[in-house]
N, C-alpha and C positions, 0 to 999 in steps of 0.2 A: 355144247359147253359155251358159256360165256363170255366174250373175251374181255381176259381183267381191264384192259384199256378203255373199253367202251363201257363197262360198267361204272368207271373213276369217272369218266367224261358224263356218264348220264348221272350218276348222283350228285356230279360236281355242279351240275347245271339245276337248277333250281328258280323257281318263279320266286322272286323278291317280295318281301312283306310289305304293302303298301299302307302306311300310316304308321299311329307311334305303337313302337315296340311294346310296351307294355300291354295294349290288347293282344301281343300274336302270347305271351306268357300268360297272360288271362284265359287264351282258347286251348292251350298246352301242355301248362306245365301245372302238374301235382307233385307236392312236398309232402311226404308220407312219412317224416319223422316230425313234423312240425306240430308242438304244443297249441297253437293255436287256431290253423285252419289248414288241411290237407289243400288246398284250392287255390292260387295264389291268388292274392287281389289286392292293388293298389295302395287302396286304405290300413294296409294294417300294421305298416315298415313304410311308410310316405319317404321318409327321409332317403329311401334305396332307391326311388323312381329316375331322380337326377342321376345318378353314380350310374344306371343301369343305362340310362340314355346315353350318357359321357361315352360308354363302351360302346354304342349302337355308331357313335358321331366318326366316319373317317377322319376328322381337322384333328382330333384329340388324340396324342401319340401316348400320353402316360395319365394315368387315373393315379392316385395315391389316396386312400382310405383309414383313417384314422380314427376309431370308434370302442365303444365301450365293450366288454364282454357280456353275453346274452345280448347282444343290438341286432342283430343280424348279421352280421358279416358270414357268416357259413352259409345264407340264405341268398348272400348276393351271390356267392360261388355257384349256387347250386342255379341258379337263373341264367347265369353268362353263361356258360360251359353247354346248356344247350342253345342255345339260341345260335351261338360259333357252330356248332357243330351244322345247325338246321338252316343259318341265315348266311352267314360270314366266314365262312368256313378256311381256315389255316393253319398249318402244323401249330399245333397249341403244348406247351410245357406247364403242366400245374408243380408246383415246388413248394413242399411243407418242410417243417425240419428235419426229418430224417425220412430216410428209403421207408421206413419200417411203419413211422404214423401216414405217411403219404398213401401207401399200401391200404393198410388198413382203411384211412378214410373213404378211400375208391372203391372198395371193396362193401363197405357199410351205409354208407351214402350217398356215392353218388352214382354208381349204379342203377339201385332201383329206380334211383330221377330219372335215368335215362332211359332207362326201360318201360319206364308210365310217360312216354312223352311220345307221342304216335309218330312225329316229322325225325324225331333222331332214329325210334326203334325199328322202322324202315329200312335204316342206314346201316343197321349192323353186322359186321362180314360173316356169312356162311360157315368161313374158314374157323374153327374155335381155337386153333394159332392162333389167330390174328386177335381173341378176345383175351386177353392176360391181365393180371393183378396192377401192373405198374404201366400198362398203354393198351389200347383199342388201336390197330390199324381200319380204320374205314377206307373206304375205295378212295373217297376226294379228299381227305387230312388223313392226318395220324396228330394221336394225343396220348401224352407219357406222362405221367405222376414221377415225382424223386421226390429225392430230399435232399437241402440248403447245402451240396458238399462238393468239391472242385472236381469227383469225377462225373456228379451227373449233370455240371453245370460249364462243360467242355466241349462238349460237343455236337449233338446238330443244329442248323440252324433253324430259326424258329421265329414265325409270324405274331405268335401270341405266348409273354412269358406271365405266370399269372403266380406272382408269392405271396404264400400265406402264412400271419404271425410273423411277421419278418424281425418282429421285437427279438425273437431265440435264436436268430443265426448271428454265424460270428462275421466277424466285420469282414466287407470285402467281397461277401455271398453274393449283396443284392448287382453289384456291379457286375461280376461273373458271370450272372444269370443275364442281365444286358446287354453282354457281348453276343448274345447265343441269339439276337437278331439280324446280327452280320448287316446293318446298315439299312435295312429293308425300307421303303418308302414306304410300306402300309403296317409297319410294325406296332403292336398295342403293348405297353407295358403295367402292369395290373398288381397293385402292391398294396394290401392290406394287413392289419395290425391294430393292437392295443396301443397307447401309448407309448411311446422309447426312452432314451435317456436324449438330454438337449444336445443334438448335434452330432449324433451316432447317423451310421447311412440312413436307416430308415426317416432318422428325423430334418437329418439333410435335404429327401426326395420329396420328404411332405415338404415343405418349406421353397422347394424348387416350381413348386405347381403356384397356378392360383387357387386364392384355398376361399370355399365356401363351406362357411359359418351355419348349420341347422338353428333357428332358430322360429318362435310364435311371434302371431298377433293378440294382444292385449283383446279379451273379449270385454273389457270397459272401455280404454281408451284407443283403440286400433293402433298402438304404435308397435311395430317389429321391435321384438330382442330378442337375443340371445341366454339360451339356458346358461346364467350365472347360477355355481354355486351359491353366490351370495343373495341369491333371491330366495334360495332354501329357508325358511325359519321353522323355528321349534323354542320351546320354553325347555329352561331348564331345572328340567324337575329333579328334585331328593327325597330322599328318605329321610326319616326322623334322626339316624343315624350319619349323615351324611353321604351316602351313599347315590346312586343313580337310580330314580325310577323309571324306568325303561318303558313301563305301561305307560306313563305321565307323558315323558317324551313322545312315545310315538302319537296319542294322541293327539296334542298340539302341533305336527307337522303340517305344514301346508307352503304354500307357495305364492309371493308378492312381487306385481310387476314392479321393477325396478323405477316406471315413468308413473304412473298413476298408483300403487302398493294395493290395488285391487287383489283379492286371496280368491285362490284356489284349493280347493283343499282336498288332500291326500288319499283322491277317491280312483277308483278307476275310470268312472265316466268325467271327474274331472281331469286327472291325466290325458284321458282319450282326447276329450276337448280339445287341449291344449296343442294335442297331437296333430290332428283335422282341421290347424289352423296354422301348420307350420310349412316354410318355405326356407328356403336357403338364401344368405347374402353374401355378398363378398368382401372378404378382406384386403384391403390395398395398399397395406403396409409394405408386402412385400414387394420383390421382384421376377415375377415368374417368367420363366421359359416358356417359349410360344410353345402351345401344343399342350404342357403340363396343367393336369388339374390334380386342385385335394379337395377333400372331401371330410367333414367331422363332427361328430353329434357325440354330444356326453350322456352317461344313462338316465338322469333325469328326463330326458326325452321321451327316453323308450318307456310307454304308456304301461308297457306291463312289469314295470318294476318298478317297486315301490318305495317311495321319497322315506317311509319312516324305517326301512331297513339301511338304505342308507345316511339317514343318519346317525345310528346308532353305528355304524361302523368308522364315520367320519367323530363322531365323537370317542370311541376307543383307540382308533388312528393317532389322535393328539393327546391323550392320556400316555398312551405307549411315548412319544416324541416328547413327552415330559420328563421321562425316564431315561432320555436318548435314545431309544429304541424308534428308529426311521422307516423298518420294513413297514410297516403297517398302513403308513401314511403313502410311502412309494405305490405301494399297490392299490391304492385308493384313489389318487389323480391317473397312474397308469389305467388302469383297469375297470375304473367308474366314469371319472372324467376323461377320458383318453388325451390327455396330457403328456407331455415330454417332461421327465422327470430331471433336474436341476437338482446335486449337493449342493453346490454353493449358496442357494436360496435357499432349501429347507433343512439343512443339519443346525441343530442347537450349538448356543455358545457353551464353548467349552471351559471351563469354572475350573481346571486341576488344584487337587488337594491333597497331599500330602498323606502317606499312611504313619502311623505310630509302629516305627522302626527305623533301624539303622542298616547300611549296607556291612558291617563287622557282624551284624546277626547271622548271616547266611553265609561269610566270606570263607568257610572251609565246607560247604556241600550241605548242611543247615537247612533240614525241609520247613517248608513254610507249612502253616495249620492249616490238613488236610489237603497238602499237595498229593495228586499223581502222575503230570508230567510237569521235565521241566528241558526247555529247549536254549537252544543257542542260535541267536541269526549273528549273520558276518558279511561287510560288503565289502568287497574290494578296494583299494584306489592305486593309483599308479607308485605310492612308495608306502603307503601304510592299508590298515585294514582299523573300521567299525566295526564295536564286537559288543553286543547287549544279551539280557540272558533273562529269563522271566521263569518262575514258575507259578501253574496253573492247578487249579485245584477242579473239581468236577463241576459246577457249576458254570465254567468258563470264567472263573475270576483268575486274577493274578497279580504278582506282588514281582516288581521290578527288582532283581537280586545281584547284578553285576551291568555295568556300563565301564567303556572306554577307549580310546583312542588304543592302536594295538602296533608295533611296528614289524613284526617277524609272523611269520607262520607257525614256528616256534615257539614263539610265547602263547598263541593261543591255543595250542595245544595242551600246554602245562596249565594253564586258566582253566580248561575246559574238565579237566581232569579235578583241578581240587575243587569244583565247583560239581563235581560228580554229574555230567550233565551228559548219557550213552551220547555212543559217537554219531548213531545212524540218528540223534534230533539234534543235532551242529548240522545247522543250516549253511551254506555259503551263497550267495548271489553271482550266478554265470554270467550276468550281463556284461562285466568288462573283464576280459583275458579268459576267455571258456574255458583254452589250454591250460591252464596256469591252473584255474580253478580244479579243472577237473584230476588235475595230478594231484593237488592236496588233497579233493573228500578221496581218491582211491589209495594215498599211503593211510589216510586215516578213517577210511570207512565211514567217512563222513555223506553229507547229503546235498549235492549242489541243485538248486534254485533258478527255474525259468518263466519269469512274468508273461501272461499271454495275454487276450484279447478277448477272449471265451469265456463264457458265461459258468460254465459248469464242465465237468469231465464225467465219464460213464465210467461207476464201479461193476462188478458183477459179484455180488455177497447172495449168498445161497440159492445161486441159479436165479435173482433179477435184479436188473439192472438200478442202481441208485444213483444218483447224481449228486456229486460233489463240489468244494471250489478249485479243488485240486486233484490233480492227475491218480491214477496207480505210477508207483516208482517202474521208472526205466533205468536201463545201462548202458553206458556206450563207451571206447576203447577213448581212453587217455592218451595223450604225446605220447607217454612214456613207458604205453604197451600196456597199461594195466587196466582193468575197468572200473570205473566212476558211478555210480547210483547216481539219480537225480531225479525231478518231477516237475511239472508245470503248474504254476498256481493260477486262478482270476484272479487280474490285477483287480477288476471293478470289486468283485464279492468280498477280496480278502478285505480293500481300502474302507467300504460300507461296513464291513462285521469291525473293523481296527477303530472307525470313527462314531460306531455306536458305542460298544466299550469303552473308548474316554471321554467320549461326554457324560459317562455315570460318573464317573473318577473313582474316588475311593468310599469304601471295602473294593470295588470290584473291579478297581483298575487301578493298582498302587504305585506309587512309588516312593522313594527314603525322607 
């Protein structure tokens, strides 16, 4: 029999790859879900070569990745993860957002990488314990898959933490995960993601590195840029109707350096081009932390996606933002340009207009044309209470039906009641005096309110799971013995859906 000890010590030792990493993934590694070449090879994701060496480099303690979707980023995972396993080896932590897609992805892809990779499949324990859904014990590391959550993000320590999409975790995850290095002198932190919102963790860490720019050389004028959106052009074509010709547009796309307006045009061998000429610069705006790098390429880069799909979405993106409709446009710098997403720069001004009516229209319980709900929010203050009241018709529109300053608990009671408005949508806000709060929704069956930080909440409607901006209702015991209903809402989702809806104004967002 074996002894486990000498077995860790013999696999731990390993003859060192001498030269640059990217030939030992050349003689290694096959990607067998890959659209484009099962084989890795240099040229086909250039932009991954630097980020992949960054991880090879011991001086570099944090990589941070910020990149478009389809760019590769699952392709960079699937290349570090053996190469640690086969070159650099150390308890490694891969963290997606939940147990359950972590699982899955391990299980789907990355797997069989490992298994078509001759230096790792060598490595793998006898034991079929030691091979599970969520970690691989190998003799020299162990490597555990989770998801973004405080209990798999507590506890061992760990050489290598590697998060992925860090855009969907809730605030506070990526730090959590950073503790689980316990200090280590050779610790790698490895954070990849779409675009974030400005200033959220992920876009804090990007912003803490030194960040290199993906950008070409001008094949007229050899001067380096950077993929500006605004080099994108395209005519804007119509129809005899006024309308968008969409054939007409995509047509006319192509691509002008910014220094010389030399055109490229919207080929794939001219994308490739452009590709097979691209290197990284640095940005020195910032001030980065020794050790920290970022990394960031917009999908106009990525050679196999095409400039006249995206514009046809950056143009529907601003159509929608003309209407105050901001989702469209958000996920378009997120998720094309991998950008940090800014309200304060791109929400429209807001122009409120007045609906044709009076607040005496609705003052005794008076449904609005075609309402089906209609709610009551209530905030607290240390001697009085705000108390607003809207009802909503099915479309999501709504007609402001009661506002006012409220001084008793009492009164809004008897408000609430001639304004017919059920008890369990009489919102209260638990932010200040929980206690207090939660004794009024439980005498009156009312519904108390807790803002969080979360993106979304997990429903379960017919056996799968849906995601919402707000909780399932919970209960919990009152001062005063009795129990209280309540639910958590996203502050960020409900503030976006609140500030898309009044920049329409009226019909679909009213007031008297």
């Amino acid at each position: 029999m074996i002894n486990p000890l000498a077995e860790g010590i013999s696999a731990g030792i390993v003859t060192s790859f001498q030269g640059d990493p990217l030939d030992w993934l050349v003689e290694n590694i096959r990607l067998p879900h890959s659209a484009r070449s099962q084989r890795f090879s240099p040229d086909n994701a250039p932009w991954l070569n630097d980020v992949f060496r960054a991880v090879c480099n011991d001086r570099v303690k944090q990589i941070v990745v910020r990149a478009p979707t389809g760019g590769g980023k699952t392709t960079l995972l699937e290349l570090v993860v053996p190469w640690i396993i086969a070159q650099q080896p150390g308890p490694m932590l891969l963290v997606g957002q939940t147990d359950e897609t972590a699982s899955d992805w391990a299980e789907s892809r990355l797997m069989p990488i490992l298994e078509a990779c001759p230096p790792v499949a060598r490595l793998f324990p006898q034991d079929r314990h030691k091979k599970r859904k969520t970690a691989i014990m190998f003799s020299h590391m162990a490597l555990f898959m989770s998801g973004a959550n405080m209990s798999s993000l507590q506890e061992k320590s760990m050489r290598y933490c590697y998060g992925d999409e860090c855009w969907q975790w809730d605030q506070g995850m990526i730090g959590e995960m950073k503790k689980r290095h316990h200090d280590r002198w050779n610790r790698k932190t490895i954070l990849v993601s779409q675009g974030s919102t400005t200033k959220d963790d992920f876009d804090n860490e990007f912003q803490a590195g030194e960040i290199h720019e993906w950008g070409t050389e001008c094949e007229s004028c050899g001067h380096w840029h950077k993929y500006l959106w605004t080099s994108i052009k395209y005519d804007e074509a119509k129809t005899s109707t006024g309308e968008w010709d969409w054939a007409g547009v995509a047509a006319s796309v192509r691509h002008e350096c910014p220094h010389c307006e030399f055109v490229t045009l919207d080929t794939t061998q001219g994308r490739r081009g452009m590709s097979g000429r691209g290197r990284y610069e640095i940005e020195t705006e910032n001030q980065p932390i020794a050790g920290n790098v970022s990394f960031t390429w917009p999908a106009q880069s990525v050679w196999w996606i095409s400039w006249a799909d995206m514009v046809i979405e950056w143009i529907k993106a601003n159509d929608s933002k003309k209407r105050g409709v901001t989702e469209p446009l958000k996920q378009f710098r997120q998720k094309r340009l991998a950008q940090s997403w800014s309200d304060e720069v791109e929400l429209p001004q807001m122009n409120l207009t007045s609906g044709d009516y009076f607040f005496a229209d609705h003052i005794d319980g008076q449904p609005i044309d075609g309402e089906v709900k209609r709610l009551i929010g209530i905030d607290r203050q240390r001697d009085h209470f705000w108390m607003i009241a809207r009802g909503f018709r099915a479309d999501g529109s709504s007609r402001l039906i009661y506002h006012s300053k409220v001084l008793t608990v009492e009164n809004i009671r008897a408000i609430q009641q001639r304004l017919k408005v059920p008890d369990k949508l009489t919102f209260m806000d638990a932010g200040y005096d929980t206690g207090l709060t939660y004794n009024d929704c439980a005498k009156f069956n009312w519904t108390a309110l807790h803002g969080s930080g979360r993106k979304s909440f997990t429903h379960v409607i017919y056996n799968k799971n849906v995601e919402r901006f707000y909780s399932p209702v919970k209960d919990a015991q009152a001062p005063d013995g009795n129990r209280a209903r309540y639910i958590f809402w996203s502050n960020e989702g409900v503030k976006d859906r609140l500030s898309e809806l009044r920049a329409m104004g009226s019909p679909v967002w009213e007031y008297p």
